[in-house]
C-alpha positions as CSV (number, residue, x, y, z in Angstrom):
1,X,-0.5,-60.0,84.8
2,X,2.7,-60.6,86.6
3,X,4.6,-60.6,83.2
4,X,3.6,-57.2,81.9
5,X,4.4,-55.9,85.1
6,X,7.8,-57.0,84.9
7,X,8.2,-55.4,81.6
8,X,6.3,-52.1,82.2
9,X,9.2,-52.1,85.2
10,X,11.6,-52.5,82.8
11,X,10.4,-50.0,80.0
12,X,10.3,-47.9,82.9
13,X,13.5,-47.9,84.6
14,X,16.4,-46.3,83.3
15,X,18.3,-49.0,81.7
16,X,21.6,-50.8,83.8
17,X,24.7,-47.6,83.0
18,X,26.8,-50.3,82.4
19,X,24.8,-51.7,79.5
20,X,24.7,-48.3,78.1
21,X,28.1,-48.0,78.5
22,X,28.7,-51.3,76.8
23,X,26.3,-50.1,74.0
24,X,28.3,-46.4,73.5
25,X,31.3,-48.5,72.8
26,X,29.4,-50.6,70.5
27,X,31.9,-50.5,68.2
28,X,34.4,-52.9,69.6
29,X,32.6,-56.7,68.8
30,X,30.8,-57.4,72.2
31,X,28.9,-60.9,72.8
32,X,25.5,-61.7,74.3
33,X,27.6,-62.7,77.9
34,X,28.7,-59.3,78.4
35,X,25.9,-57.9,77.2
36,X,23.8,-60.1,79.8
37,X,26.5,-59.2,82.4
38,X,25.8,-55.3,82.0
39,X,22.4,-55.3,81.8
40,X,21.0,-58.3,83.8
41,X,18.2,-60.9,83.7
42,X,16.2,-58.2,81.5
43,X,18.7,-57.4,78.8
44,X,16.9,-58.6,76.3
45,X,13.3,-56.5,77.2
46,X,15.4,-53.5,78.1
47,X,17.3,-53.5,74.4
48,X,13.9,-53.8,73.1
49,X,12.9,-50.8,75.0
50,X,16.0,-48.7,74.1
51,X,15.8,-49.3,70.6
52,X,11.9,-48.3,69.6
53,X,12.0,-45.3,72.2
54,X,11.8,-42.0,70.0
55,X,13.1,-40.3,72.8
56,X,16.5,-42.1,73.4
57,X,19.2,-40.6,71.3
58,X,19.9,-42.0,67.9
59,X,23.1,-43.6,68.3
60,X,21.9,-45.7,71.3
61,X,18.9,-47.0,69.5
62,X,21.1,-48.2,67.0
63,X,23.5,-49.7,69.3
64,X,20.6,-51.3,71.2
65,X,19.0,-52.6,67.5
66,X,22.8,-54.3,66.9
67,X,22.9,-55.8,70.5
68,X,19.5,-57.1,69.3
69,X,20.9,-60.0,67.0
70,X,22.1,-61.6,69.9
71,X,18.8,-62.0,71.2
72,X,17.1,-64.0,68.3
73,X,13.5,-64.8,70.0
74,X,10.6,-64.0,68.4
75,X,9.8,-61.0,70.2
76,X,13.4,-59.5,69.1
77,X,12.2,-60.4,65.4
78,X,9.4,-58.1,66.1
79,X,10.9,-55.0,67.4
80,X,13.5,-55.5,64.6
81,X,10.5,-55.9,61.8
82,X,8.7,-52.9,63.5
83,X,11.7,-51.0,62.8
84,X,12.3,-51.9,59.5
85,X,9.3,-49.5,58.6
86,X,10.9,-46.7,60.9
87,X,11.3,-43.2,59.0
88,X,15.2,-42.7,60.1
89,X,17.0,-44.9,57.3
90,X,19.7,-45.3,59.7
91,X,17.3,-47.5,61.7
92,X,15.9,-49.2,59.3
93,X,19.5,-50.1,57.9
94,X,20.5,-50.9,61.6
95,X,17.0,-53.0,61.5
96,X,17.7,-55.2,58.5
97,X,21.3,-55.9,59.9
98,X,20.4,-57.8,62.6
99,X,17.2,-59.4,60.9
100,X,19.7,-60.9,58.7
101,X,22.2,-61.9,60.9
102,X,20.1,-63.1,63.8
103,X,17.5,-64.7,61.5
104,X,19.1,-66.5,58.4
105,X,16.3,-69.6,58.7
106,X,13.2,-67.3,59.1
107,X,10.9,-67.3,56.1
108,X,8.8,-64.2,57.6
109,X,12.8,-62.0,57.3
110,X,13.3,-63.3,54.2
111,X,9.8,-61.3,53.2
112,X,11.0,-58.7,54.7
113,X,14.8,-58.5,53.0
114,X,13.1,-59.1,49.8
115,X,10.8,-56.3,50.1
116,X,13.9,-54.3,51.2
117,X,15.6,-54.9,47.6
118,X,13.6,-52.9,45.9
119,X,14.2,-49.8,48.5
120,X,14.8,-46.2,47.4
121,X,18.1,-46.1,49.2
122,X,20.6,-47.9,48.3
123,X,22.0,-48.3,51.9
124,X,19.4,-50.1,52.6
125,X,19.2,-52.2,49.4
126,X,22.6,-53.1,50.2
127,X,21.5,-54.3,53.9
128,X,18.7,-56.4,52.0
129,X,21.4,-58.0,49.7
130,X,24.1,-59.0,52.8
131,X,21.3,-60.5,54.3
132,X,19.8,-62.6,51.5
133,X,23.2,-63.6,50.8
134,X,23.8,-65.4,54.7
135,X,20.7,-67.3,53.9
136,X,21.3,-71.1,53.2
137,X,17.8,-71.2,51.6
138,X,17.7,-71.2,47.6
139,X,15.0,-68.8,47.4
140,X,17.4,-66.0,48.6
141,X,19.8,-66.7,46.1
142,X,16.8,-66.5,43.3
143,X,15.7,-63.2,45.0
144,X,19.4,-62.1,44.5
145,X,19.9,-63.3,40.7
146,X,16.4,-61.9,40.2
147,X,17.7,-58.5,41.2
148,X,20.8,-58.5,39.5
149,X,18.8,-57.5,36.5
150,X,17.4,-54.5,38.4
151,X,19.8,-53.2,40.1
152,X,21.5,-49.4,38.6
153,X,23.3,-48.3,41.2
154,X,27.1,-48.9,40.8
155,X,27.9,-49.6,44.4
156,X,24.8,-51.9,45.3
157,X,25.3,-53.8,42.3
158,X,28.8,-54.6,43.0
159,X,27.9,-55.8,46.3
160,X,25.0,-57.9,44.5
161,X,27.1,-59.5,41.8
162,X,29.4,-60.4,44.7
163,X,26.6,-62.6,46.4
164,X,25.5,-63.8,43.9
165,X,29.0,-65.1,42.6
166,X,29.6,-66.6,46.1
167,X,26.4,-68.6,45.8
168,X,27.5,-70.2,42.6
């Protein structure tokens, strides 16, 4: 009871301005200490608010879904797998980003990633393949030379041939 009290507070309240302020200047590398420091004990619940509100704007939810990979609980995977099936591409992109960073020992991601190869959009395709290609596990190197035989677009394949090379 008490719990989703706390987090109905948190989804809420505004989030800390300093945390969005750290996430609008997402682009410079940030760690999960300052990240903590901006936005307090609830960092993590308020990220995960920020990034599946439709209502926030676009480039916060993305920052918020980036600042996510620092948080790799299994809630976190959640929002982040949610997302994945999001119809702004962007997000999805954003999504599979930190899934594969945050997540390179998680059998339930590597699903996901997989299913991501085969992706209309190449941007995304190219997400799936960077994180396949993190993963220590030798399935995600088979997924990758599996695809190589697939994959048409110059770009993607590139990338692909790349990973796939490095694994060697």
């Amino acid at each position: 009871m008490m719990l989703s009290f706390c987090l109905a507070l948190v989804v809420n309240a505004a989030p800390p301005p300093r945390l969005v302020q750290l996430l609008s200047t997402i682009d410079t590398p940030t760690t999960r200490a300052a990240l903590e420091e901006a936005g307090g004990v609830e960092t993590a619940a308020t990220l995960h608010a920020l990034a599946t509100d439709p209502t926030e704007r676009t480039t916060l939810r993305r920052a918020a879904i980036v600042a996510l990979a620092h948080f790799p609980t299994k809630a976190t995977r959640e929002v982040l797998s949610a997302l994945v099936r999001d119809d702004d591409a962007m997000l999805r992109k954003v999504a599979l980003d930190a899934l594969g960073f945050a997540f390179v020992k998680d059998e339930a991601v590597e699903a996901l990633l997989a299913t991501a190869l085969r992706d209309e959009s190449p941007v995304i395709r190219r997400s799936a393949i960077r994180g396949l290609a993190r993963r220590p596990a030798r399935s995600a190197a088979l997924l990758l030379e599996k695809h190589l035989s697939l994959e048409r677009e110059v770009e993607t394949r590139a990338l692909l041939e790349q990973a796939v090379a490095a694994r060697r």
